[in-house]
C-alpha positions in Angstrom: 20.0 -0.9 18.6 17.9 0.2 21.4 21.3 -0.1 23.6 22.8 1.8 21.2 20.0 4.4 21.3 20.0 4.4 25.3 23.7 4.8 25.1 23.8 8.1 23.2 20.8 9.4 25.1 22.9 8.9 28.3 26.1 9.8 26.9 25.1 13.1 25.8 22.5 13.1 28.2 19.7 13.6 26.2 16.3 14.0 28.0 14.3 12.3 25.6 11.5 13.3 23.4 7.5 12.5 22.9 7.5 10.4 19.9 4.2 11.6 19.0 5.3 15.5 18.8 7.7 14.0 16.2 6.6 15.1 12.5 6.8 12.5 9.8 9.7 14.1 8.0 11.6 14.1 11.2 10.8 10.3 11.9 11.8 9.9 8.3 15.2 11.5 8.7 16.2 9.4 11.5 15.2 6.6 9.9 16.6 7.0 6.6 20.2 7.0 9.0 19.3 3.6 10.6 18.4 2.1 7.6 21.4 3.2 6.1 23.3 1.7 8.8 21.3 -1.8 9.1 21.9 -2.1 5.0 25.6 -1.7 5.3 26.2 -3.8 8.3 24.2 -6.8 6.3 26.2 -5.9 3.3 29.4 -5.7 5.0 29.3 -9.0 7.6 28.6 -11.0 4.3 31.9 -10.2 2.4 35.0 -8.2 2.6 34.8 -6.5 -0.9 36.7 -3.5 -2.0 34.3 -0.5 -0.9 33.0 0.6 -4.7 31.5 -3.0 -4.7 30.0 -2.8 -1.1 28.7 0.6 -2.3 27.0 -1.1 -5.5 25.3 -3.3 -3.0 24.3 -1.2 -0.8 22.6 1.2 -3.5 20.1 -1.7 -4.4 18.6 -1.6 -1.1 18.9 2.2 -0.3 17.4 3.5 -3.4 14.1 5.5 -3.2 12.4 2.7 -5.5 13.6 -0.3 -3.5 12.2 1.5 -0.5 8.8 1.8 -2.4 9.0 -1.4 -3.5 9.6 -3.0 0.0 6.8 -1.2 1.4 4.5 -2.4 -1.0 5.4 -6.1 -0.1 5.1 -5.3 3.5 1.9 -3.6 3.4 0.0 -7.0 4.8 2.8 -7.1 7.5 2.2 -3.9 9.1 0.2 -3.5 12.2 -2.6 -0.4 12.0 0.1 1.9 14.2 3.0 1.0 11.5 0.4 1.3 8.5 -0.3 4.8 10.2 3.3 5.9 10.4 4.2 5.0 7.0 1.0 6.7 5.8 1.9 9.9 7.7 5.5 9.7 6.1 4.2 8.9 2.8 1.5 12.1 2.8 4.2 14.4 4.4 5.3 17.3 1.8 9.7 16.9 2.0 11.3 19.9 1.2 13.9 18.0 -1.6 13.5 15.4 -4.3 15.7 12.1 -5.0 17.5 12.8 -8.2 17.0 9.7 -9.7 13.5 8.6 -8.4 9.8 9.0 -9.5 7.7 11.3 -6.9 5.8 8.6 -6.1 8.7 6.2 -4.6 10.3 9.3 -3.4 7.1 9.1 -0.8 6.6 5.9 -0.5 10.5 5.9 0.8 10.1 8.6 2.8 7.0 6.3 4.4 9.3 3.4 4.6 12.0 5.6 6.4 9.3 7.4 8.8 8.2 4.0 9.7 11.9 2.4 10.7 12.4 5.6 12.6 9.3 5.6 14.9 10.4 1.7 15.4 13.7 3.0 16.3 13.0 5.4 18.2 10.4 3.6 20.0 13.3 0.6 21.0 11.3 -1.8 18.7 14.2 -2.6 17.4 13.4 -6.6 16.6 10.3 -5.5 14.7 12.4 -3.2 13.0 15.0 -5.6 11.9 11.9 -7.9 11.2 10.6 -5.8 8.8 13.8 -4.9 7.3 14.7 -8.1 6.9 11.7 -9.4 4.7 11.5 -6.1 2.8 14.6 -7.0 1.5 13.6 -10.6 0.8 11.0 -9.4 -1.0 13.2 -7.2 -2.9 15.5 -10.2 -3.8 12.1 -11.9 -5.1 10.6 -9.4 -7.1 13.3 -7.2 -8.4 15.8 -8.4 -11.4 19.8 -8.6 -9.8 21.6 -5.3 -11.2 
């Protein structure tokens, strides 16, 4: 991803931003698209399924309370920099609500996504996968198959 990310700064030449002038919400918005994308890549390189059933497994994973959940069981994964992000996005006040999620996963997802977007964003994109990956191991573990 961080070719992917150096590709679209160039192509649109794009002068790059400090990360740390970057609000939570912001980081949160960017990484709400990269998770997004990571999700349905996974989802999508493990079958070739009619897309209402790829959608159906995507929405496991996307949903504000898997984010939450994921989060939680990553807490003792995260370094003090990552801990901070995610406690930024998690305190930040969004504008909008999730229809179908509690306010307190709603921020605890919005931590999640301000987390993956600062590792984005910062071309850590290994730790990124890294964490992504056993967030949604942890999911598999401690939530009941839909």
């Amino acid at each position: 991803m961080q070719d992917f990310l150096n590709a679209v700064k160039s192509k649109f030449e794009l002068p790059g931003q400090d990360i740390r002038t970057y609000s939570p919400l912001t980081l949160a918005y960017i990484g709400d698209g990269i998770y997004e994308l990571v999700v349905r890549t996974v989802v999508v390189e493990q079958a070739n399924r009619p897309a209402n059933e790829l959608h159906k497994m995507t929405t496991r994973y996307v949903r504000a309370e898997a984010q939450a959940q994921m989060l939680l069981g990553l807490k003792d994964e995260l370094t003090e920099e990552e801990a901070d992000v995610a406690k930024r996005g998690r305190n930040a006040k969004p504008y909008t609500m999730a229809k179908n999620a509690s306010r307190g996963d709603y921020h605890k997802a919005t931590g999640f996504e301000a987390l993956l977007g600062y590792l984005y964003l910062t071309g850590q994109t290994d730790r990124l996968l890294e964490l992504v990956q056993k967030g949604m191991a942890y999911l598999e573990q401690h939530t009941p198959q839909v």
